[in-house]
MARSESE-22253 format. One record per residue: residue in one letter; x, y, z of N, C-alpha, C in turn. Coordinates in steps of 0.02 Angstrom, whole numbers, padded with zeros to 5 digits, always signed. Last residue first. Layout:
! residues N
aXYZXYZXYZ
...
***
This chain:
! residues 220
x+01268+00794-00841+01277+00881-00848+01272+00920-00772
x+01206+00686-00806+01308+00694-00850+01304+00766-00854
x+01094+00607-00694+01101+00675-00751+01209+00681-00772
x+01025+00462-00650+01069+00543-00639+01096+00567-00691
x+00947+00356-00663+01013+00350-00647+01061+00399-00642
x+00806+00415-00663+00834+00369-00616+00901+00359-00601
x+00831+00537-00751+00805+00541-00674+00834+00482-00638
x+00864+00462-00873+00896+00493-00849+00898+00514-00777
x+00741+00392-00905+00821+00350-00881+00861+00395-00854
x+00671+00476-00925+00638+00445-00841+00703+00417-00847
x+00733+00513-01054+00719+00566-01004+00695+00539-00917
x+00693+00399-01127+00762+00417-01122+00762+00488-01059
x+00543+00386-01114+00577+00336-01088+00640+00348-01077
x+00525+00512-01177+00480+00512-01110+00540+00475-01084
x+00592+00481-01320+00607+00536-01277+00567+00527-01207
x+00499+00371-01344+00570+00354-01336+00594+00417-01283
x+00380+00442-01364+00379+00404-01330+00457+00368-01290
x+00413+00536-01484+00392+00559-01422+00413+00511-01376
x+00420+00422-01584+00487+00437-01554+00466+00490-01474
x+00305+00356-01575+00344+00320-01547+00413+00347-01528
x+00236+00483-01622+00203+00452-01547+00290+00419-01529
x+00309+00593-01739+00283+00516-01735+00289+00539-01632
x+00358+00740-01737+00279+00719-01760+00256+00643-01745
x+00408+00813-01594+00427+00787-01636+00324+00736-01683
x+00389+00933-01508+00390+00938-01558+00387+00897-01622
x+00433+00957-01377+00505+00943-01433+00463+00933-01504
x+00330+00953-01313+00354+01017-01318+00412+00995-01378
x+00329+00840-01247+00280+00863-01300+00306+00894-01347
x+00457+00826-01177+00431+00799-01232+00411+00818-01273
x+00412+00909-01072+00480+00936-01140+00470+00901-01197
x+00300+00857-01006+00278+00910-01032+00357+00924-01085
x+00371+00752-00972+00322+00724-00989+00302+00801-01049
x+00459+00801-00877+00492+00770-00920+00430+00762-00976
x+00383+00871-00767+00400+00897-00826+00454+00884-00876
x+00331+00743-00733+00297+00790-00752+00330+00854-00802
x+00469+00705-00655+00413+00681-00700+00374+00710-00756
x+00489+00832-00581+00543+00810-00629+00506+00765-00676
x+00368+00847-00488+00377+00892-00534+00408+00874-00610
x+00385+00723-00428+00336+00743-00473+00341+00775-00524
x+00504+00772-00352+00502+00727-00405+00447+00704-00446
x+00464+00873-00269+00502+00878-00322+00518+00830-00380
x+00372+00815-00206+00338+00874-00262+00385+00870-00283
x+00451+00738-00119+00387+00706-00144+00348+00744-00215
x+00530+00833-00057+00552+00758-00095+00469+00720-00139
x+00438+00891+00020+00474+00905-00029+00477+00880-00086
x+00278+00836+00072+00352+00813+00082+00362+00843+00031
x+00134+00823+00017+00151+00891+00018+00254+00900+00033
x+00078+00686+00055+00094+00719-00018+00130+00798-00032
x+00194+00613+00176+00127+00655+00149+00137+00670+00089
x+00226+00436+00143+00232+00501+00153+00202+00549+00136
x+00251+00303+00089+00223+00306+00137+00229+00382+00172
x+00260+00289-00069+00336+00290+00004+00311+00304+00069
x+00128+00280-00110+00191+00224-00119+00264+00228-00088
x+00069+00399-00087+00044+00347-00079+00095+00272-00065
x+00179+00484-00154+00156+00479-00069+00140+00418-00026
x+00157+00460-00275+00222+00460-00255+00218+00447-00176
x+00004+00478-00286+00035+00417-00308+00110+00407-00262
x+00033+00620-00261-00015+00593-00218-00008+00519-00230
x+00089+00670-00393+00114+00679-00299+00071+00619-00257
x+00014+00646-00486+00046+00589-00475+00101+00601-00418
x-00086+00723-00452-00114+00680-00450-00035+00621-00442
x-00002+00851-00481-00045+00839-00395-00065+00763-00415
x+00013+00831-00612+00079+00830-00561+00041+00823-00484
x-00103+00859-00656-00069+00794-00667-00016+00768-00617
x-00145+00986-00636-00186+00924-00618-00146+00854-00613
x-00036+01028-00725-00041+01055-00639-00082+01000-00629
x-00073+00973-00861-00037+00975-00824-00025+00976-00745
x-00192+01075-00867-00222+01004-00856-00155+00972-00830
x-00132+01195-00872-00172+01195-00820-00189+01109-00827
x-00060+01155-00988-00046+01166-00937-00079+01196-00886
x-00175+01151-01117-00130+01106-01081-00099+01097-01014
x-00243+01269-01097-00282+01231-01066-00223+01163-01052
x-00116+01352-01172-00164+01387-01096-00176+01314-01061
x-00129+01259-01281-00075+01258-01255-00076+01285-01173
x-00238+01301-01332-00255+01220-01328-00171+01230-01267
x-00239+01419-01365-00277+01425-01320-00283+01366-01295
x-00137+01438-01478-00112+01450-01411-00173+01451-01351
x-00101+01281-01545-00139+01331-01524-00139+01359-01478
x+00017+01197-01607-00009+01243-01644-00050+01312-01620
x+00020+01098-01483+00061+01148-01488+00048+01228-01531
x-00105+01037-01499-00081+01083-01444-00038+01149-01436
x-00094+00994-01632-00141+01018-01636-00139+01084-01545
x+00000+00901-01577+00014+00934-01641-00013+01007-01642
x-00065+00795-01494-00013+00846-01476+00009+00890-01505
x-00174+00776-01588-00189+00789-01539-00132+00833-01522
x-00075+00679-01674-00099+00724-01706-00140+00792-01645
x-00050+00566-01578+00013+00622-01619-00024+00705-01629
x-00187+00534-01557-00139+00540-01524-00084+00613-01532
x-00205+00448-01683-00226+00503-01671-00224+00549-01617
x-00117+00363-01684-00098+00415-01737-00131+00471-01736
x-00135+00294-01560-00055+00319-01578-00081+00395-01614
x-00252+00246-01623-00266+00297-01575-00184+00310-01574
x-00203+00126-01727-00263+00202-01755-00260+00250-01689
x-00128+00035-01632-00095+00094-01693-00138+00142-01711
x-00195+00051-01478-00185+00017-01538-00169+00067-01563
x-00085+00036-01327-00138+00076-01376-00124+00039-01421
x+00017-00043-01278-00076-00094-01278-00117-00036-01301
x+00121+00009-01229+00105-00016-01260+00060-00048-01278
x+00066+00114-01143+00054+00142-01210+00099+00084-01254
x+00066+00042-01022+00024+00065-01029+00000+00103-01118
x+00201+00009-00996+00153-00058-01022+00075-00033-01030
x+00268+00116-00995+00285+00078-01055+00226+00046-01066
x+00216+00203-00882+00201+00218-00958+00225+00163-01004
x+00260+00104-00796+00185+00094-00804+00176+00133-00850
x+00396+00083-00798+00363+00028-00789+00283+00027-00819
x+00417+00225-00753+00435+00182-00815+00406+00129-00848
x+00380+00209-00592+00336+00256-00666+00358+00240-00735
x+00449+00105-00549+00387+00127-00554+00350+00157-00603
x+00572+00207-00557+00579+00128-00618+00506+00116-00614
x+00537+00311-00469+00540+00314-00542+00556+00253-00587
x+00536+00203-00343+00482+00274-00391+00497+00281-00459
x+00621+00072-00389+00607+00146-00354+00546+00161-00386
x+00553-00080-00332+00561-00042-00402+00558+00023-00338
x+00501-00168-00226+00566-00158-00221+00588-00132-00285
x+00354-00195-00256+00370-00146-00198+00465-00116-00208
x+00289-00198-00435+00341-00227-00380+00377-00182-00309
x+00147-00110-00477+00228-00099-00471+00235-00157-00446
x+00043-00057-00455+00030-00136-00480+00092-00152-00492
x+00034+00069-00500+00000+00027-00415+00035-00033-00407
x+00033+00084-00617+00089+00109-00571+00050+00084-00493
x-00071+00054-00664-00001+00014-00690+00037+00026-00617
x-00171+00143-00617-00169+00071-00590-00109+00039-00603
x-00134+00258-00682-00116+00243-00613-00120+00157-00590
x-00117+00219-00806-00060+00250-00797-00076+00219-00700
x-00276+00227-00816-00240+00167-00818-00177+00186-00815
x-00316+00334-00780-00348+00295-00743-00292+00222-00740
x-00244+00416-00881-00227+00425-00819-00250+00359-00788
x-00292+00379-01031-00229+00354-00996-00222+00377-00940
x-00404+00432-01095-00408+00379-01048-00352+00350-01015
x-00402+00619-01122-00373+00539-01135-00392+00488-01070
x-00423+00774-01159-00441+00740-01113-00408+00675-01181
x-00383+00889-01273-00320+00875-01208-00325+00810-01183
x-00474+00895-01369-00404+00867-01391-00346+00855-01327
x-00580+00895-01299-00582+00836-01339-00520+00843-01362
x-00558+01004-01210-00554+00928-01188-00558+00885-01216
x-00593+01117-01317-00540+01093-01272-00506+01018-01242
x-00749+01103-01293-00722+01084-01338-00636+01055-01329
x-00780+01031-01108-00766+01103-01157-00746+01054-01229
x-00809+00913-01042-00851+00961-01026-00856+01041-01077
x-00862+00740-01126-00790+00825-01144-00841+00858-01113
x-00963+00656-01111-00895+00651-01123-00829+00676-01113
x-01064+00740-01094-01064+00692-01050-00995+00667-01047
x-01063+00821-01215-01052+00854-01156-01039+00794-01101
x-01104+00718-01308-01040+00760-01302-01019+00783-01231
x-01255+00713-01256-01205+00658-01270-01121+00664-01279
x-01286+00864-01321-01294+00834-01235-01237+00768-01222
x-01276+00841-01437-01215+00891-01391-01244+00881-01345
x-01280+00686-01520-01315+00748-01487-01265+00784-01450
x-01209+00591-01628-01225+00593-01567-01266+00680-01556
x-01116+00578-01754-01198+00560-01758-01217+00535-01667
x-01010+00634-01792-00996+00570-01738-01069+00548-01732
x-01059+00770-01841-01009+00717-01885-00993+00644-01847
x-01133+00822-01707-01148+00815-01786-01106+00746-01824
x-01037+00849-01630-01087+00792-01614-01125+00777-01674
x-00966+00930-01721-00925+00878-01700-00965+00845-01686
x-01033+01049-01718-01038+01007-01783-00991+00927-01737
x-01067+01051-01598-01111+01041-01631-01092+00995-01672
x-00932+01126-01544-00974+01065-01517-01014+01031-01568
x-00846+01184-01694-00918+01202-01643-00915+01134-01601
x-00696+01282-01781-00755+01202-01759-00814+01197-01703
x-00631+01382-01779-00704+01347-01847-00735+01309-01820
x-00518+01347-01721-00560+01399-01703-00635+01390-01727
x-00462+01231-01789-00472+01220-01716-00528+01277-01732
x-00502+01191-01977-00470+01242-01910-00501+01218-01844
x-00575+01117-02061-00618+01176-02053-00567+01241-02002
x-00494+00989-02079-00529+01035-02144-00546+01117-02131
x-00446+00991-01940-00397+00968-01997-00435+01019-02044
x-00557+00975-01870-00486+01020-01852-00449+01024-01921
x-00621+00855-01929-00655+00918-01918-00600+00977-01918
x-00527+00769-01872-00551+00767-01943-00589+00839-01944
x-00553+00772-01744-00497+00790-01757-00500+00789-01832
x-00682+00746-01721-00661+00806-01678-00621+00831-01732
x-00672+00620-01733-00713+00641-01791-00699+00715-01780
x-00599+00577-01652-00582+00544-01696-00607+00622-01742
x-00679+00596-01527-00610+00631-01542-00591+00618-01606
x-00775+00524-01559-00786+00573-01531-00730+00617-01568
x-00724+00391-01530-00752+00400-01595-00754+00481-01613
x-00678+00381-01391-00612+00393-01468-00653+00421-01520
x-00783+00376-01341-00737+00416-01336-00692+00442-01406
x-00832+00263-01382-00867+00313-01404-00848+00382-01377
x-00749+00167-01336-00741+00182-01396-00768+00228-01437
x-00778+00199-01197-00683+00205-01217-00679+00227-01304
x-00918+00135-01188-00881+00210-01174-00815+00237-01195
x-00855+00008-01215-00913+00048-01250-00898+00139-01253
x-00783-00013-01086-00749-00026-01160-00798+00023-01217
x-00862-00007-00997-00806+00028-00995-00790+00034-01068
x-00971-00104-01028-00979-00035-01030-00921+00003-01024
x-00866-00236-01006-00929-00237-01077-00930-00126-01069
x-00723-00179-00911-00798-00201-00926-00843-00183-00990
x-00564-00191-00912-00621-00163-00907-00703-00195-00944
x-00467-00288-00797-00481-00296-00862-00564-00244-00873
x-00351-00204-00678-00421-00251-00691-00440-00273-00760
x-00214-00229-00607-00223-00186-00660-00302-00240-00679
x-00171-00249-00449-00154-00281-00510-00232-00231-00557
x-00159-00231-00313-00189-00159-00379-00172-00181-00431
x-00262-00279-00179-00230-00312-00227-00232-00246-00286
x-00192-00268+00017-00216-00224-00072-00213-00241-00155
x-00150-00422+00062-00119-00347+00045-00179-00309-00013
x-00276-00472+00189-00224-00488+00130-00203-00394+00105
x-00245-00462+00376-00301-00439+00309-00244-00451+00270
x-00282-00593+00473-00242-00556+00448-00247-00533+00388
x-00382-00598+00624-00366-00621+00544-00334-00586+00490
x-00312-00556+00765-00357-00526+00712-00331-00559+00669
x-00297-00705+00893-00275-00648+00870-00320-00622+00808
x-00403-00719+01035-00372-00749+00975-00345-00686+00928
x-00415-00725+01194-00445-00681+01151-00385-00695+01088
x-00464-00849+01304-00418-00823+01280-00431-00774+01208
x-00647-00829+01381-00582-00881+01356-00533-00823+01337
x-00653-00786+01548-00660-00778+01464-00618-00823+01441
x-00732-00858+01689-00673-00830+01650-00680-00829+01575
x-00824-00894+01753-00857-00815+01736-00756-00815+01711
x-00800-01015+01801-00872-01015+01734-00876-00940+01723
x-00680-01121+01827-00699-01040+01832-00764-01041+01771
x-00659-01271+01836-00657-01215+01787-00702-01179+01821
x-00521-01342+01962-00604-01329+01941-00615-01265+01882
x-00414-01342+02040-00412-01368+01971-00453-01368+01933
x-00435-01286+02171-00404-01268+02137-00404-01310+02031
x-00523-01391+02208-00561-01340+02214-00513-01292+02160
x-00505-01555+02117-00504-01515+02188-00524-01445+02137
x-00618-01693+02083-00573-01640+02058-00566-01587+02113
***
């Protein structure tokens, strides 16, 4: 073999390309033996909260008796709800609102996105949490200290689903375009409430007739 055609023993081989990472999978998970446990000793919580509200008044009602009537301890409460408050504001639908909305089709706008993931998200409550639900928003409106804490949990909401909006057009969270349509979300979400109406499903219609409107533009 000649001198030219001989292998080089200090050459590298050829450097192969990077294994190509799969996409982010945000398909929506199925929750776990303990997730579920927790979910129901949530509701139970609120359940018994809201039975309490009903006989005795929002103002009347204690931590106590509530860990009382749910046969838990106010340490066990507290682990749940940091304020009384939170047992009629706090819900398990963000965690899952967001994953829905992960778990989009890339070629849905933003807002068919967010459509997409309140429908399939409050359809799979069962009918007993709907009703207690309703009653929750009821109970907001009625108070003006549940109504304070609403909208501050609000503001939380709208940063959280900026940061979704960002996440998914590839843009800072702070972009205009990015808060303003949060905002429009958000406070489609908050007129709702606000309308007052007593059944979940028509609330629910109003959310869905109000995101139709955003997406396909406003007649006024």
């Amino acid at each position: 073999m000649s001198e030219s055609r001989r292998a080089d023993p200090q050459a590298r081989p050829p450097e192969q390309p990077p294994p190509e990472q799969p996409p982010p999978d945000h398909r929506p998970r199925k929750p776990g033996l303990r997730e579920r446990k927790k979910a129901r000793t949530r509701f139970s919580i609120q359940a018994h909260a809201m039975q309490l509200f009903r006989e005795q008044g929002y103002a009347n009602t204690t931590v106590e008796q509530i860990a009382e009537a749910a046969e838990i301890s106010p340490s066990t409460f507290f682990r749940y709800f940091p304020t009384k408050d939170a047992v009629v504001l706090s819900d398990d639908f963000d965690p899952v609102l967001v994953e829905r909305f992960r778990a989009q089709p890339a070629h849905l706008s933003a807002v068919q996105a967010a459509r997409a993931a309140f429908s399939e998200t409050f359809a799979e409550v069962p009918p007993e949490q709907m009703g207690v639900l309703a009653e929750r928003n009821a109970l907001v409106l009625a108070e003006p200290e549940l109504r304070a804490a609403f909208t501050d949990s609000m503001a939380g909401s709208g940063r959280l689903f900026a940061s979704l909006l960002a996440e998914r057009a590839g843009r800072r969270q702070d972009d205009p375009e990015v808060l303003a349509l949060a905002g429009a979300v958000i406070g489609i979400a908050v007129t709702t409430l606000l309308a007052g109406t007593a059944s979940m499903a028509e609330q629910l219609r109003l959310l869905e007739e109000g995101l139709g409107h955003l997406e396909h533009g406003f007649t006024i």
